[in-house]
N, C-alpha and C positions, 0 to 999 in steps of 0.2 A: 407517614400519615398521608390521607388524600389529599386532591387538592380539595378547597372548602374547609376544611376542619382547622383548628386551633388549637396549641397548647401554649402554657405557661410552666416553665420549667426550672425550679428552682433547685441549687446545690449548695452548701455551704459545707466548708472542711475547717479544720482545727488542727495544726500541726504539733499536738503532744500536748498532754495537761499540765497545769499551771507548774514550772520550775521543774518539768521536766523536758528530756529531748520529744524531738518529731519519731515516730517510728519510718518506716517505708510505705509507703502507696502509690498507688497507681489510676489515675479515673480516668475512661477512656470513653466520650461520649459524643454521639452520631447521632444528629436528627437529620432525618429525608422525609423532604414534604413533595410531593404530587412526581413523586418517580427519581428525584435528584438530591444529591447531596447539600445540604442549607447549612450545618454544623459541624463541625469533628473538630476535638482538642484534646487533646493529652496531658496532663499535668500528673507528674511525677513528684514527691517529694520523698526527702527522709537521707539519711546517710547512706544511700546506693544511686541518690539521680544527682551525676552531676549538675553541678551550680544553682541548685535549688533554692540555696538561700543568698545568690548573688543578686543584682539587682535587677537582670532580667526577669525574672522571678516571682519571687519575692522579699528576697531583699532581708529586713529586716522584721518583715510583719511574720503571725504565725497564726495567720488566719487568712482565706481566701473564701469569696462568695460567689456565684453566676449565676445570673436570670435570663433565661432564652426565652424568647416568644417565637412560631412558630403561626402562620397562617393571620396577624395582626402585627400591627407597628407597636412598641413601648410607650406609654402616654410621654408629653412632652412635664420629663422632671428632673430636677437638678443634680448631674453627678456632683459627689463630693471630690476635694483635692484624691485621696486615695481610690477614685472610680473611673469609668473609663463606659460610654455606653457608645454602641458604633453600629448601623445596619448590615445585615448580612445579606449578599446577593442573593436575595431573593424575599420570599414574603416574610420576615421576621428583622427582629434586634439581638443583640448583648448586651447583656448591664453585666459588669464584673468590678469587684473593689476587695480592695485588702486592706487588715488593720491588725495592729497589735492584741487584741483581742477579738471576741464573735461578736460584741456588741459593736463594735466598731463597722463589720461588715454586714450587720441587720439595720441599725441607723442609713446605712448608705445605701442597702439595697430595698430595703422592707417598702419605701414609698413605690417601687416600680408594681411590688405585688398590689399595694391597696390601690393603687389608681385602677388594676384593673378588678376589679370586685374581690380580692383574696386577700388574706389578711398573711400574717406571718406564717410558714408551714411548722408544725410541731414535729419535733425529732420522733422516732421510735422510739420505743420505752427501752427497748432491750440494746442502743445505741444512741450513747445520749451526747457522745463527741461529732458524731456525721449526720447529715440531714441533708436526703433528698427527695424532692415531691415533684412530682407530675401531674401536673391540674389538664385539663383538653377536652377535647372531642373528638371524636375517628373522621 
């Protein structure tokens, strides 16, 4: 992204539906704002990424969230016990939380989205376990 522009970058994942295992996945996500690298994380899960469900991790939750901003700071809101919000060198935040379910990781992240004028993102229809949205500007 240039520099001047904005985005709001939301993911939320689900590690296997309810009383079933995780399958395998991989998301592998890179925001560069005004020429440089601002983001890159990898999270791996499922019975082929080691220690996935150790507590570096996640441990015992089967659910994980993240909200990056990019070209703006995250409004000033309260992470929950399972959240963690940190700035990243340079113009943005992370808001990231895990929970034993996806409600658990939309209660802890959903206020970072409505502070900034966006409300919760709707999954795809045709994907109704994973849900990522990219809100912004160029």
């Amino acid at each position: 992204m240039e520099a001047g522009g904005s985005l709001l970058w939301r993911d939320d994942l689900v590690c296997g539906r309810h009383g079933e295992d995780s399958g395998d996945f991989v998301a592998d996500t890179l925001i560069r704002y005004d020429g440089s690298t601002l983001y890159r994380h990898e999270l791996s899960v499922g019975p082929r990424a080691a220690g996935w469900s150790g507590p570096a991790i996640l441990g015992d939750a089967r659910a994980v969230g993240t909200v990056v901003t990019a070209g703006h700071v995250l409004a000033e809101t309260e992470a929950g016990p399972n959240a963690a919000v940190m700035p990243l060198a340079g113009a943005g935040m992370l808001a990231t939380a895990i929970g034993a379910d996806i409600r658990a990781v939309r209660a802890a992240l959903d206020p970072f989205c409505v502070a900034h004028g966006e409300g919760r993102p709707k999954p795809p229809s045709h994907r109704k376990d994973h849900a990522a949205t990219a809100i912004g500007t160029p």
